[in-house]
C-alpha positions as a Python dict, from the first residue, in 0.01 Angstrom:
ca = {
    (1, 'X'): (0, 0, 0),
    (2, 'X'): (10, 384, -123),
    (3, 'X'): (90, 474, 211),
    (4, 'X'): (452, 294, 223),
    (5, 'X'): (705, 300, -29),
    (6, 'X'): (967, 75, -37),
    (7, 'X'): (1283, 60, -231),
    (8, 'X'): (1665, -60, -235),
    (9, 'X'): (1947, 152, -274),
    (10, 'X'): (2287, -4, -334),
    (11, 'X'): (2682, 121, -381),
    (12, 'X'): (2968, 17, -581),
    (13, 'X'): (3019, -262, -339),
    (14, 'X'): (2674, -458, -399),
    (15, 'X'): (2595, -369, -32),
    (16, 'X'): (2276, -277, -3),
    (17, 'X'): (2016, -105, 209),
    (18, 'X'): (1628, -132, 202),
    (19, 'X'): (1416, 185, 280),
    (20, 'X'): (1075, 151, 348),
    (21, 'X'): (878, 462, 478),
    (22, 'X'): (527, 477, 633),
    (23, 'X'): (350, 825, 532),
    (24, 'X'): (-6, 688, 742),
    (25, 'X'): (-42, 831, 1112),
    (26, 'X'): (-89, 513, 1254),
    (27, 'X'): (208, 208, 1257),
    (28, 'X'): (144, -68, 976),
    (29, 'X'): (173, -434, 1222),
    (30, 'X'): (269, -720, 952),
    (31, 'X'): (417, -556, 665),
    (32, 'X'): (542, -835, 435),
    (33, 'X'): (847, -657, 233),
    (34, 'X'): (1059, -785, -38),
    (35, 'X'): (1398, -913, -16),
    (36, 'X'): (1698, -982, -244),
    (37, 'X'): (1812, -1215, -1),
    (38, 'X'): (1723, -1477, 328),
    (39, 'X'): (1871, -1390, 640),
    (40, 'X'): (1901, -1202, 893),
    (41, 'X'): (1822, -839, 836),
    (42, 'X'): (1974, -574, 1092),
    (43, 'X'): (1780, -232, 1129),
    (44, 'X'): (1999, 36, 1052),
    (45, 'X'): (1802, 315, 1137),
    (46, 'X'): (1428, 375, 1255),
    (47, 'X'): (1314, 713, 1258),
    (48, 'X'): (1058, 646, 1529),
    (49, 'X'): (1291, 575, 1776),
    (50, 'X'): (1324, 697, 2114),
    (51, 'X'): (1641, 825, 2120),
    (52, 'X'): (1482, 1062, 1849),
    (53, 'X'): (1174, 1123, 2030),
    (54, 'X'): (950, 884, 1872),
    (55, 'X'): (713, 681, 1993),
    (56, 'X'): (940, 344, 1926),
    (57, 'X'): (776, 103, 1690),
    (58, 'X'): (1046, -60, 1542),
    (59, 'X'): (1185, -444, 1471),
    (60, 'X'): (1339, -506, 1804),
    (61, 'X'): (1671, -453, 1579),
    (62, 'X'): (1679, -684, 1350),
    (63, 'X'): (1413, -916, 1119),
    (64, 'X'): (1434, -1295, 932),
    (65, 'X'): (1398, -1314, 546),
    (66, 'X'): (1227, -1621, 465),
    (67, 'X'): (1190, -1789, 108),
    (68, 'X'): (840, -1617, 71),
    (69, 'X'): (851, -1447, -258),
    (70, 'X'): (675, -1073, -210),
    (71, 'X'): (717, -779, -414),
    (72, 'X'): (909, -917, -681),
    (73, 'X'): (1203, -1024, -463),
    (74, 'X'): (1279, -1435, -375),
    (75, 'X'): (1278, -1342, -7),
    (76, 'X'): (1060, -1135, 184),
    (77, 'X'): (1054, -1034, 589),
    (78, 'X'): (727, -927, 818),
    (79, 'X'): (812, -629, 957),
    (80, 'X'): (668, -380, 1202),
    (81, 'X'): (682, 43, 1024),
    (82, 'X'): (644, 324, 1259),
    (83, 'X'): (363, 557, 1221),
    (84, 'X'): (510, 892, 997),
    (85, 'X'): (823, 739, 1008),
    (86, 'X'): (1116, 527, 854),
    (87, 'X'): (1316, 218, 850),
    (88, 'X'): (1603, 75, 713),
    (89, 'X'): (1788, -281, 684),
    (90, 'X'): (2069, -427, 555),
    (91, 'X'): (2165, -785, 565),
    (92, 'X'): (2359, -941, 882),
    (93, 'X'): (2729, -950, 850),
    (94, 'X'): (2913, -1297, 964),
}
């Protein structure tokens, strides 16, 4: 979609964090994005929150990474991008 990049930043500790930013008005509803890994996926930060005056699309928190190859990754997750906004995960810790 050229309305929603999506990429994976990661430190010196293989932790990693993927970004994936919605420039359309309106919120994208069942965005399949690519994973490195299955899992739980917490949501680190949404830019469309509430708390930040936004209108609060967002994951509920968190999202599941099923074996469902998409964008080049083995694991991919539906998730739900805020209109003009942001969102980042980062797998679960045990």
């Amino acid at each position: 979609d050229k309305h929603v990049p999506a990429y994976l930043r990661r430190d010196t500790f293989e932790d990693v964090v993927a970004v994936v930013v919605n420039f359309a008005g309106v919120p994208h509803e069942g965005y399949r994005l690519g994973l490195p890994s299955g899992g739980d996926w917490v949501e680190l930060l949404n830019t469309d929150a509430e708390v930040y005056h936004g209108s609060g699309v967002g994951n509920l928190g968190r999202v599941q990474a099923e074996a469902i190859p998409w964008h080049g990754r083995e694991h991919s997750a539906v998730v739900r991008l805020p209109p003009l906004g942001a969102v980042l995960f980062t797998p679960a810790r045990s």
